[in-house]
BALO-447347 format. One record per residue (C-alpha): residue number from 0; residue in three letters; x, y, z. Coordinates in Angstrom, 1 decimal, decimal comma. Each point is the difference from the previous one (the first is absolute). Layout:
REC num residu     c1     c2     c3
REC NUM    ALA      X      Y      Z
...
***
This chain:
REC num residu     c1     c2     c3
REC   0    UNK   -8,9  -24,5  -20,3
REC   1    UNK    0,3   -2,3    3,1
REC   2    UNK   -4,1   -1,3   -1,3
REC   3    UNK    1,4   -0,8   -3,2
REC   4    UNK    2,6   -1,6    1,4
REC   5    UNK   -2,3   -2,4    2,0
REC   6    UNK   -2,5   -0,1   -2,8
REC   7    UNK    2,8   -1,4   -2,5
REC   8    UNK    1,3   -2,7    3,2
REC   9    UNK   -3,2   -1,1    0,9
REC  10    UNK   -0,6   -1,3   -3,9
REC  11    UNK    3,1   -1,8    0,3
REC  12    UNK   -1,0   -1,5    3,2
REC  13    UNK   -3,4   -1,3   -1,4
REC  14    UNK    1,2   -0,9   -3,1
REC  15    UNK    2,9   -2,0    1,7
REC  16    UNK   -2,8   -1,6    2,9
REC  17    UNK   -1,8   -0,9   -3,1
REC  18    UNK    2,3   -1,9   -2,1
REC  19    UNK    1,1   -1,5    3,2
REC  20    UNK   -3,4   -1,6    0,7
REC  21    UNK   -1,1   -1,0   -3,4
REC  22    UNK    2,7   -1,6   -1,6
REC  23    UNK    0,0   -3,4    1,4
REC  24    UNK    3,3   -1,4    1,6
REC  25    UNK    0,4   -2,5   -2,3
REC  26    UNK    2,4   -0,3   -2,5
REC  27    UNK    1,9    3,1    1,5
REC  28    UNK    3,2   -0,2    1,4
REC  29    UNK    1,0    0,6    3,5
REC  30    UNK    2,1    2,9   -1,3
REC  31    UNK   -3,0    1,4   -1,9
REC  32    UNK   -2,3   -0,3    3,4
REC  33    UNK    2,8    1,4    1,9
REC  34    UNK    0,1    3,2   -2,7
REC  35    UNK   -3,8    0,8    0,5
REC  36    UNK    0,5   -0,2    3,8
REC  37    UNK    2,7    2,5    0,2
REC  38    UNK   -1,8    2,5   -2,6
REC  39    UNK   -3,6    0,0    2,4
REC  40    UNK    2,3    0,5    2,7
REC  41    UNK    2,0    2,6   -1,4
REC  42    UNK   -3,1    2,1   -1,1
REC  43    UNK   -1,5   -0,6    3,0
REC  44    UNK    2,6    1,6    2,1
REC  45    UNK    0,1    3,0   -2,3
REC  46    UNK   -3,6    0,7   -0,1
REC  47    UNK    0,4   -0,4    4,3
REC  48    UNK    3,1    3,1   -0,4
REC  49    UNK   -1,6    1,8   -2,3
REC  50    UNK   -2,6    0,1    2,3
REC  51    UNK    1,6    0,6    3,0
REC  52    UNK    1,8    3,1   -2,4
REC  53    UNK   -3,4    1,6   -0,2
REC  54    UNK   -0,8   -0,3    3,4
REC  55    UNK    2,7    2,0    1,4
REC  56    UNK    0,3    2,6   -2,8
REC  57    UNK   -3,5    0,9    1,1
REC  58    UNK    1,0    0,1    3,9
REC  59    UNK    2,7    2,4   -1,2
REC  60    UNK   -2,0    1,9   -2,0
REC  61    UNK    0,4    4,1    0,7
REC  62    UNK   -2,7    0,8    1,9
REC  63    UNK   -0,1    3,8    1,4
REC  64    UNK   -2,4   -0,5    2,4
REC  65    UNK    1,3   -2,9    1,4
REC  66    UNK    3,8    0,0   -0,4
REC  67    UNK    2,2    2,4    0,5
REC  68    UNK    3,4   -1,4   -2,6
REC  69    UNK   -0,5   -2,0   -2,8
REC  70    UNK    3,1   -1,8   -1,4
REC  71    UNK   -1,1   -0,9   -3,1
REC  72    UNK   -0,8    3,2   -1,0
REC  73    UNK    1,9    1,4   -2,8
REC  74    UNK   -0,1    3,9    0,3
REC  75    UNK    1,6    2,2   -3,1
REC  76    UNK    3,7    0,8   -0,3
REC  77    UNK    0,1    4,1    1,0
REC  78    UNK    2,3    2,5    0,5
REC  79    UNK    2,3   -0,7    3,0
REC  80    UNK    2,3    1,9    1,5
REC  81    UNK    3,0   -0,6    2,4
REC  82    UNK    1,0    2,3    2,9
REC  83    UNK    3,8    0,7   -1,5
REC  84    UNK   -2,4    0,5   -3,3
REC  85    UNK   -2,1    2,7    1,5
REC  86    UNK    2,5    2,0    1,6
REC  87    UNK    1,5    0,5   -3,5
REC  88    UNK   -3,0    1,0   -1,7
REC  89    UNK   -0,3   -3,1   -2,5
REC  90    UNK   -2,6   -2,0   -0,6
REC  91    UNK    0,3   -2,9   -1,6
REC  92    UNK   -2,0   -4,0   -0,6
REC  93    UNK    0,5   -3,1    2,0
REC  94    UNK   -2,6   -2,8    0,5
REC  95    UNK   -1,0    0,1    3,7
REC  96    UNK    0,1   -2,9    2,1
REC  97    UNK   -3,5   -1,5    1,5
REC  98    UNK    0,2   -0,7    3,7
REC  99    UNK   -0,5   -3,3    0,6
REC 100    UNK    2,2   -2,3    2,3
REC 101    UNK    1,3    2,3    2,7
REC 102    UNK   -3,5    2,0   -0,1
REC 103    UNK   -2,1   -3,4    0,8
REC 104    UNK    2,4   -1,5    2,0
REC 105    UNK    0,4    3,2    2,8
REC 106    UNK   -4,0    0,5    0,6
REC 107    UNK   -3,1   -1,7   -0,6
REC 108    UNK   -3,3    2,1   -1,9
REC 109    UNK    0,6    4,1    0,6
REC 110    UNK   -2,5    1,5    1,1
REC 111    UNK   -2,9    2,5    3,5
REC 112    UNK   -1,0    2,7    1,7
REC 113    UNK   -1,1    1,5    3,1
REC 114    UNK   -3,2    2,3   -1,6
REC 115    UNK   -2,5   -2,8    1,0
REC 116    UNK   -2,0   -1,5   -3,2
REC 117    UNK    0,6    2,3   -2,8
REC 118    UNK   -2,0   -1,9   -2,8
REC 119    UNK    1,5    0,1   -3,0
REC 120    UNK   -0,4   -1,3   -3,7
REC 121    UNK    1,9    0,0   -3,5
REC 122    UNK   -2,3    2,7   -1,5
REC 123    UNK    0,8    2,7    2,9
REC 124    UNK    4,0   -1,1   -0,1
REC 125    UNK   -0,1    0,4   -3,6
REC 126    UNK   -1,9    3,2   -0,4
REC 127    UNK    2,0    1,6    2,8
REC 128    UNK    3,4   -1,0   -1,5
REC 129    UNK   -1,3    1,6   -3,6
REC 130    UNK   -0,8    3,3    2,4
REC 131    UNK    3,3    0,3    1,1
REC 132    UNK    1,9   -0,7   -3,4
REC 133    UNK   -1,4    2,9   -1,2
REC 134    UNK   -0,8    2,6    2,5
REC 135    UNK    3,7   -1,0    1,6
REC 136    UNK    3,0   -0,1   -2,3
REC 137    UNK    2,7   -0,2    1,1
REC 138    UNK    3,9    1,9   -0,8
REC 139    UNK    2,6    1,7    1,6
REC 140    UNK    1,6    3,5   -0,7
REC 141    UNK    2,6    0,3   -2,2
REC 142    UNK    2,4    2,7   -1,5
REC 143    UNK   -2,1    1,0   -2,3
REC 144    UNK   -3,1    1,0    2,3
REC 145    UNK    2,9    1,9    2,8
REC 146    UNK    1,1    3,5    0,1
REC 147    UNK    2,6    0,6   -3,3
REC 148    UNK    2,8    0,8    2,6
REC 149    UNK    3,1   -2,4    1,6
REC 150    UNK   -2,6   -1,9    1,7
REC 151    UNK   -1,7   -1,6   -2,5
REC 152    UNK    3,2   -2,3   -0,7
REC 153    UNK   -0,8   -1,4    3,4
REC 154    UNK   -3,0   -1,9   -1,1
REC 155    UNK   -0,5   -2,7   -2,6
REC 156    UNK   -0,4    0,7   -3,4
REC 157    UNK   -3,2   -2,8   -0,3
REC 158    UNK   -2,7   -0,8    2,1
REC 159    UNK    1,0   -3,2    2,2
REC 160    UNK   -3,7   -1,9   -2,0
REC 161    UNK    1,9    0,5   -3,3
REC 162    UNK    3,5   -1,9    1,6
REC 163    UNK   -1,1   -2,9    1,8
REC 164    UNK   -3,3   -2,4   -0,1
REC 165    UNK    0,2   -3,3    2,1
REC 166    UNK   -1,6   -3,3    0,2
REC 167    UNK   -0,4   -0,8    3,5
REC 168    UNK    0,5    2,8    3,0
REC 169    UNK    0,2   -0,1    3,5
REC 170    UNK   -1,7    3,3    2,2
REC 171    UNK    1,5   -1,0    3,5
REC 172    UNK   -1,2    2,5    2,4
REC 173    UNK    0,8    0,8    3,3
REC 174    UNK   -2,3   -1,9    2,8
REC 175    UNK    1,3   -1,4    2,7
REC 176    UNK   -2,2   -3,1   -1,4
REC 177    UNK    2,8   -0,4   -2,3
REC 178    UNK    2,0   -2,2    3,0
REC 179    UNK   -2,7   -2,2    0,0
REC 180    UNK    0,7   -1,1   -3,2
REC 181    UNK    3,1   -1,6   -1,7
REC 182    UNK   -0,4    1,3   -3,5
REC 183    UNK    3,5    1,2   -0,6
REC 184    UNK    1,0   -2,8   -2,0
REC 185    UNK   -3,4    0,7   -1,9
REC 186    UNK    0,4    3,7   -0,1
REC 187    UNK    3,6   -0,2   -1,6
REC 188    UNK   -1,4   -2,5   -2,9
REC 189    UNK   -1,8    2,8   -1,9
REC 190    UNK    1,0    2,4   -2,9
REC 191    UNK   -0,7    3,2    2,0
REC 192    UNK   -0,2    0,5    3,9
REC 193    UNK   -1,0    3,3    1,1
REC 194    UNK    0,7    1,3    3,8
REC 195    UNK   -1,3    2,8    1,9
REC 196    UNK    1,5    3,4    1,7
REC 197    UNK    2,9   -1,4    2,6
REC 198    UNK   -1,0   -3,6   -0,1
REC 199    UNK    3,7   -2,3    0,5
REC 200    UNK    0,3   -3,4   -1,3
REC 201    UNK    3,0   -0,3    1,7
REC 202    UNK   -0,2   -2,4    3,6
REC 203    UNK   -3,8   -0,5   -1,4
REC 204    UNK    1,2   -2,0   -3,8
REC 205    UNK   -2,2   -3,3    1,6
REC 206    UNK   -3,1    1,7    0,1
REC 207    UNK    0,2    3,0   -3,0
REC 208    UNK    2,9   -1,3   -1,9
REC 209    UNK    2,6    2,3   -1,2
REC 210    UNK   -0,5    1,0   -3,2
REC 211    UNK   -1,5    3,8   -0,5
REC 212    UNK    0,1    1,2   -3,6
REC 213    UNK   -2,1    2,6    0,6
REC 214    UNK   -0,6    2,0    2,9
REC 215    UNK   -2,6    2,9    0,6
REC 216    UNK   -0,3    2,6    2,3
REC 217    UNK   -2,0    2,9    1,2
REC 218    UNK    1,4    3,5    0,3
REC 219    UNK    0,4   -0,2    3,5
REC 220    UNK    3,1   -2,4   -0,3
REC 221    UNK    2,9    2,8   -0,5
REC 222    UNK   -1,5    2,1    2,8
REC 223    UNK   -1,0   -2,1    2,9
REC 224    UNK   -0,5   -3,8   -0,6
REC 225    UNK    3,1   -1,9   -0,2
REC 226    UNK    2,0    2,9   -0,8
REC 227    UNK    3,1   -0,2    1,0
REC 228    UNK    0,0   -3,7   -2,4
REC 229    UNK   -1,0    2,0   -2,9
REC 230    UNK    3,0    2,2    0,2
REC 231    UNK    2,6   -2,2    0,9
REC 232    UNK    2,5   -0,5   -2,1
REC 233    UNK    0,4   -3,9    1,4
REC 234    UNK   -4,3   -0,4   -0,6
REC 235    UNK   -0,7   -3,5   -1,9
REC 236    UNK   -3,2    0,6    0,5
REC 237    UNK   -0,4    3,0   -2,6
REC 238    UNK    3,0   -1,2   -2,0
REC 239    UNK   -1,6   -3,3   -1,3
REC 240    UNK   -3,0    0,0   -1,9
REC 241    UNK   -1,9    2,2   -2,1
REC 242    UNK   -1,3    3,2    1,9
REC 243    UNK   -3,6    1,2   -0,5
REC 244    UNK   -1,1    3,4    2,0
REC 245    UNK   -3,8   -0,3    0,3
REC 246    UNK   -1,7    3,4   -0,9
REC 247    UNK   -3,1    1,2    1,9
REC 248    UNK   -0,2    2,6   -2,6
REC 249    UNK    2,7    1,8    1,8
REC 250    UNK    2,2   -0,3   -2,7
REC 251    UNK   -1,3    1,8   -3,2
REC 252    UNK    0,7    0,9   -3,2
REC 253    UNK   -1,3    1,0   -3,4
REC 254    UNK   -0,1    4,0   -1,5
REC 255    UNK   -2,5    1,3    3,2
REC 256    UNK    1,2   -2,8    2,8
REC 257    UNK    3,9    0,0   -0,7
REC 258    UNK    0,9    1,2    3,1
REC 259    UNK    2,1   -3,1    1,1
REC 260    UNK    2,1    1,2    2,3
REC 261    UNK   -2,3    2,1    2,5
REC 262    UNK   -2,4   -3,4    1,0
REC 263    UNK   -1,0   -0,6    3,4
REC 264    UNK    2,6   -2,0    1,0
REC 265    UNK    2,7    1,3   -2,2
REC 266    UNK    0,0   -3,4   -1,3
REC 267    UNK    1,7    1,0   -3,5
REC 268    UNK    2,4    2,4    1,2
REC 269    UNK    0,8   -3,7    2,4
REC 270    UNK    0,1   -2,0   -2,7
REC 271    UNK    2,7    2,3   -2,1
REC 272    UNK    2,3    0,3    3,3
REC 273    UNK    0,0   -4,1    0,1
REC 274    UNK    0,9   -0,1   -3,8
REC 275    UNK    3,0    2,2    0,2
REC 276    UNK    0,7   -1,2    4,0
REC 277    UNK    0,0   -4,0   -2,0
REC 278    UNK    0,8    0,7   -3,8
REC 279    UNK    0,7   -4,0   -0,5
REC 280    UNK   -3,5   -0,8    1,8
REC 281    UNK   -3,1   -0,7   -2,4
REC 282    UNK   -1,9    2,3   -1,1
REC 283    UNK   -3,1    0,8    2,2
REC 284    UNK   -3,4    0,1   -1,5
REC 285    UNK   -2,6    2,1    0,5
REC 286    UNK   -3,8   -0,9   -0,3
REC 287    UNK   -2,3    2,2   -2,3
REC 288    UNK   -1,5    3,2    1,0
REC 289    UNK   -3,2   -0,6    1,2
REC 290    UNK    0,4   -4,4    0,0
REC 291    UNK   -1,1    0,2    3,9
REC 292    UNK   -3,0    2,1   -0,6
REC 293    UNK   -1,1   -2,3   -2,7
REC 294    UNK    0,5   -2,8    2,6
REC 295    UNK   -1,7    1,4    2,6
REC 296    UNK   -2,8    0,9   -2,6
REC 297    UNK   -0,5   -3,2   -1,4
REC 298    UNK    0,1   -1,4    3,9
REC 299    UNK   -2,7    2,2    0,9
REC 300    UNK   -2,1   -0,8   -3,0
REC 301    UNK    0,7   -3,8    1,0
REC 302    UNK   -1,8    0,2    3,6
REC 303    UNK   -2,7    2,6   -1,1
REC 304    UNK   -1,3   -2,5   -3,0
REC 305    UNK    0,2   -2,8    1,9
REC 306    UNK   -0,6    0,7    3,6
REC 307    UNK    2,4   -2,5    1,3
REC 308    UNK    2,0    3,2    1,4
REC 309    UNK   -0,6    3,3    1,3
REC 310    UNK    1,9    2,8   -1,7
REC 311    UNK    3,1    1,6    1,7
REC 312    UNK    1,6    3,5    0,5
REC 313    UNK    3,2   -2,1    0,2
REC 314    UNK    2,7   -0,6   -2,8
REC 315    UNK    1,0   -3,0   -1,4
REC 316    UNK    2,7   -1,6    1,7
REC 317    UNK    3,4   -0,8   -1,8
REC 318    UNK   -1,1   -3,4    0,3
REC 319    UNK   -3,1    0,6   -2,6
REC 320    UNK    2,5    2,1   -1,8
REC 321    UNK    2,3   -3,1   -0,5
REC 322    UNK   -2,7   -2,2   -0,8
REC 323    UNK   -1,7    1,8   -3,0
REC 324    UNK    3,7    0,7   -1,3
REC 325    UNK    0,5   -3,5   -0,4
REC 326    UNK   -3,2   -0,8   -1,6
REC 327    UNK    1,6    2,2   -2,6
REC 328    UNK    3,2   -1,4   -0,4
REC 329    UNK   -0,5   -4,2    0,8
REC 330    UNK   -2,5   -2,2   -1,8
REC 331    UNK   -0,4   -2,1    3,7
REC 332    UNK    0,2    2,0    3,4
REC 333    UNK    0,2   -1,9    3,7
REC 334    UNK   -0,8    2,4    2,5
REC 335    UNK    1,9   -1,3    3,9
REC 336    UNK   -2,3    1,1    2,6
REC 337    UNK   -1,1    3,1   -1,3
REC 338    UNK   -3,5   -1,8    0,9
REC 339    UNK    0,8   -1,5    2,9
REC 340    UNK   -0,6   -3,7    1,3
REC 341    UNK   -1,9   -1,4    2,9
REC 342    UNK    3,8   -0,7    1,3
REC 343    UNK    0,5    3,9    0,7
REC 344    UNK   -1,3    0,6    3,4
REC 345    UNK    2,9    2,1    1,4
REC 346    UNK   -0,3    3,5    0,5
REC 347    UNK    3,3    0,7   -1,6
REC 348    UNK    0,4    1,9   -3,0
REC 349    UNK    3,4   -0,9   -1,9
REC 350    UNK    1,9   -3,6   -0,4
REC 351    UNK    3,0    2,0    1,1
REC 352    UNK   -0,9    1,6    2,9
REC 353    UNK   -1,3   -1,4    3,2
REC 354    UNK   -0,7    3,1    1,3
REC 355    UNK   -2,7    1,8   -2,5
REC 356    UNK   -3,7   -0,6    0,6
REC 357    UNK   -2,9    0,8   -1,3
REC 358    UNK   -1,8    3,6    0,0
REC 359    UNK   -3,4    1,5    0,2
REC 360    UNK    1,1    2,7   -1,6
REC 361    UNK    1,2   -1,7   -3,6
REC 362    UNK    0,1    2,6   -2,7
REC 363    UNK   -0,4   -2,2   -3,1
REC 364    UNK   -3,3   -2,5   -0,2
REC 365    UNK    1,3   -3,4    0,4
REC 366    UNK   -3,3   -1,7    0,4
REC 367    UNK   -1,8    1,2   -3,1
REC 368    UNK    3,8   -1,0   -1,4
REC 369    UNK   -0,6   -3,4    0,9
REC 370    UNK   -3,5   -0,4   -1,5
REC 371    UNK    0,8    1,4   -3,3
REC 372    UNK    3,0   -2,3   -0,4
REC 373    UNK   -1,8   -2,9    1,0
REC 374    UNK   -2,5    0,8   -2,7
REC 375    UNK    2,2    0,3   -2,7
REC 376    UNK    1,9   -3,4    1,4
REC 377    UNK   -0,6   -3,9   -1,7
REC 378    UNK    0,8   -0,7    2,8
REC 379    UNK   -2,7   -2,4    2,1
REC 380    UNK   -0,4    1,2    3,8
REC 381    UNK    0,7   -3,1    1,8
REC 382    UNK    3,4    0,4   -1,8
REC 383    UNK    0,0    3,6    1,2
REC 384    UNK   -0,4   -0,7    3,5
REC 385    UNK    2,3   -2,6    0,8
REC 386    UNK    3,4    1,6   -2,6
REC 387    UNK   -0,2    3,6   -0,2
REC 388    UNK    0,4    0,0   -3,7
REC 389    UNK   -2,4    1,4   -2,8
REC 390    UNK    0,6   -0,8   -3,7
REC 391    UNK   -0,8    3,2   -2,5
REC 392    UNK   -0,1   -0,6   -3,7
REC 393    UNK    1,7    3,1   -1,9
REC 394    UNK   -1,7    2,4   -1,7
REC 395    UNK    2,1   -1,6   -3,4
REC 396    UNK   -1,9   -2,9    0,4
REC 397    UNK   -4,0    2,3    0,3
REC 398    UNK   -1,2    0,2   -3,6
REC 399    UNK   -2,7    2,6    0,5
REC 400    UNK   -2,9    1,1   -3,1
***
C-alpha cells in the first residue's frame, strides 16, 4: 500500500517538475507561476513523508527474534475473562487491550539467562512448542471428574481453560532478582498476572506490582509453608485472586485413580476444609491428573533430544507449572526472572525475605528450568541478561501440521 502510495506521488511530482520546466514563462501570469510552484512543492513534501512512513513502519516491524513487543501488532479478539467473572463461573467476550504505553514506557527490550550460550533457532522453538501443545494439555478438575459425594460441590463445574483466555500475562516469580528491577508499574499493565506459593505484593508494589489474579501453589502450602496465612481468616493473600493448587499427580481422579482424598499431602481433603472454612472465597482449581508428569515428560524429552541439558530425578518446580499454564490460557506470556539476569548475583532466594539463601540441596531442577525456558523465549540474550524478562508466545498463537 505505502509503495503505491509513493508510486502514484512520485508521477505527480515528475509530471508537475515537467510542466514546470517546459512551459516557457512567458505569457503566464505570476499567479499561474506561483500555482505550479506550490503544486512541485506540495508533492515533493509528500513523496519526502511518505517516505519517511515507510521507513519507520519497517523499524517497527514485529520481529521475534529481535524484539520482544510489537505495538502495531493487531492480535485477534478472544475470550476474556474478569476475576469477579471467574469466581461466578461465567464466561463471557470482551476485546482485550494490547499493552502498549505503560508496557514500553516502564522497561526497555525483555529479555537473558545465566545457562551460558544456549544456541537457539526458530525451527527448535517452534517444533518444541508444537511438542508441548500436544503431549501437554492442559485442564483442571471439576465436579464431574470428583467423587459423587458433598465434595464435589466444592469444585468448579468447568475446567478454568474453558472460563478465561487472555491476551497478554504476567508469570512474576519469586527471585530475590525481582528488587533489582522496577517492573511493578509494568507487571500491573497486563490482562493476567500470576504469583507464586506465599509471594506478597504488599510493602514490595514498586518492584512486582500488586495485582495477582491468579495465584498457584504447591501442596505443601496448608501444611507447612505460609500456613498460618492460608488459614487466617484476615489472609489477602489467598482471598484475592484466582487460586490454582499445582498437582504432582498427587491429586487423582478418574474410575481406577479417584481416590482424591487419601494423596500424599492430603491436599484435597485441604482444599474442601478451605471451601467450607471461606464459602465467599473463589473457587480453587485444581490441575489435571497427571499435567505434572506430562511436564516433567516432555522436559526430559527436551534435554535428551537436544543435549543442551542433562535429565533430572527432580520435579518440575511450581514455577514451570505456572509457566506452561499460561501458555494455555494467554496468547503473549512475560516471564519476571524466572531466567535470571546478569543483575542477580545475591545469594538470596526470595524478594521478600532477606534471610533465605540459596541450597545445595534444591529439590526441583532450576537450571535445566532455565535453559528450556530460554529456548522456547523470542526473547534475544543481551535483552535477557541485562532485564530478567523472557517473552513466550502462546500455544493459541502455534499453528502446528
Amino acid at each position: 500500500m505505502v509503495l503505491y502510495v509513493f508510486t502514484c506521488l512520485f508521477s505527480a511530482l515528475i509530471s508537475a517538475g515537467h510542466s514546470f520546466v517546459t512551459c516557457p514563462k512567458e505569457g503566464k501570469s505570476p499567479e499561474q507561476i506561483m500555482a505550479k510552484t506550490t503544486l512541485l512543492l506540495f508533492a515533493t513534501g509528500l513523496c519526502v513523508c511518505v517516505m519517511i512512513y515507510g521507513i519507520l513502519m519497517t523499524g517497527v516491524a514485529f520481529d521475534p527474534d529481535k524484539s520482544t513487543y510489537n505495538e502495531h501488532l493487531q492480535l485477534p479478539v478472544l475470550q476474556t475473562t474478569t476475576h469477579q467473572q471467574l469466581i461466578a463461573g461465567q464466561p463471557f467476550q470482551t476485546r482485550n487491550a494490547i499493552l502498549v504505553g505503560a508496557f514500553r514506557n516502564s522497561s526497555t527490550n525483555h529479555t537473558k539467562m545465566n545457562p551460558h550460550e544456549v544456541k537457539r533457532d526458530s525451527e527448535l522453538r517452534r517444533e518444541m512448542m508444537c511438542k508441548l501443545k500436544k503431549n501437554v494439555p492442559f485442564s483442571t478438575i471439576t465436579r464431574k471428574q470428583a467423587f459423587k459425594d458433598n465434595n464435589s460441590a466444592f469444585l468448579p463445574e468447568e475446567s478454568l481453560e474453558k472460563l478465561a483466555h487472555f491476551n497478554s500475562c504476567a508469570v512474576v516469580s519469586s527471585s530475590h532478582a525481582m528488587r533489582l528491577h522496577t517492573y511493578g508499574q509494568e507487571i500491573n499493565s497486563h490482562d493476567a498476572v500470576l504469583r507464586f506459593n506465599c509471594a506478597p505484593t504488599h510493602t514490595f508494589e514498586k518492584f512486582v506490582g500488586n495485582r495477582t489474579d491468579f495465584r498457584m501453589i504447591n501442596t505443601l502450602i496448608p501444611i507447612r509453608r505460609c500456613r498460618e496465612e492460608f488459614w487466617s481468616k484476615n489472609s489477602t493473600m489467598f482471598t484475592h485472586g484466582i487460586l490454582v493448587i499445582r498437582n504432582m499427580d498427587g491429586i487423582k481422579s478418574g474410575p481406577r485413580d479417584e481416590d482424591l482424598k487419601k494423596d500424599t499431602y492430603l491436599a484435597f481433603a485441604n482444599v474442601m476444609t478451605f471451601r467450607k472454612t471461606y464459602p465467599n472465597r473463589s473457587l480453587p482449581f485444581i490441575h489435571r491428573p497427571k499435567f505434572g508428569q506430562d511436564i516433567a515428560t516432555e522436559f526430559a524429552r527436551f534435554c535428551n533430544s537436544t543435549r543442551l541439558c542433562e535429565k533430572t530425578k527432580f520435579s518440575p518446580s511450581t514455577g514451570l507449572f505456572g509457566v506452561v499454564m499460561m501458555l494455555h490460557l494467554c496468547d503473549w506470556v512475560h516471564v519476571y526472572e524466572l531466567v535470571p539476569s546478569k543483575k542477580n548475583n545475591a545469594n538470596l532466594v526470595y524478594y521478600y525475605d532477606e534471610t533465605a539463601v540459596r541450597s545445595s540441596q534444591d529439590r526441583h531442577s532450576y537450571y535445566e528450568e532455565q535453559i528450556y525456558v530460554k529456548t522456547l523465549s523470542l526473547t534475544p540474550d543481551k535483552d535477557i541478561d541485562d532485564t530478567g524478562v523472557v517473552l513466550l508466545q502462546g500455544l493459541s498463537q502455534i499453528h502446528c501440521g
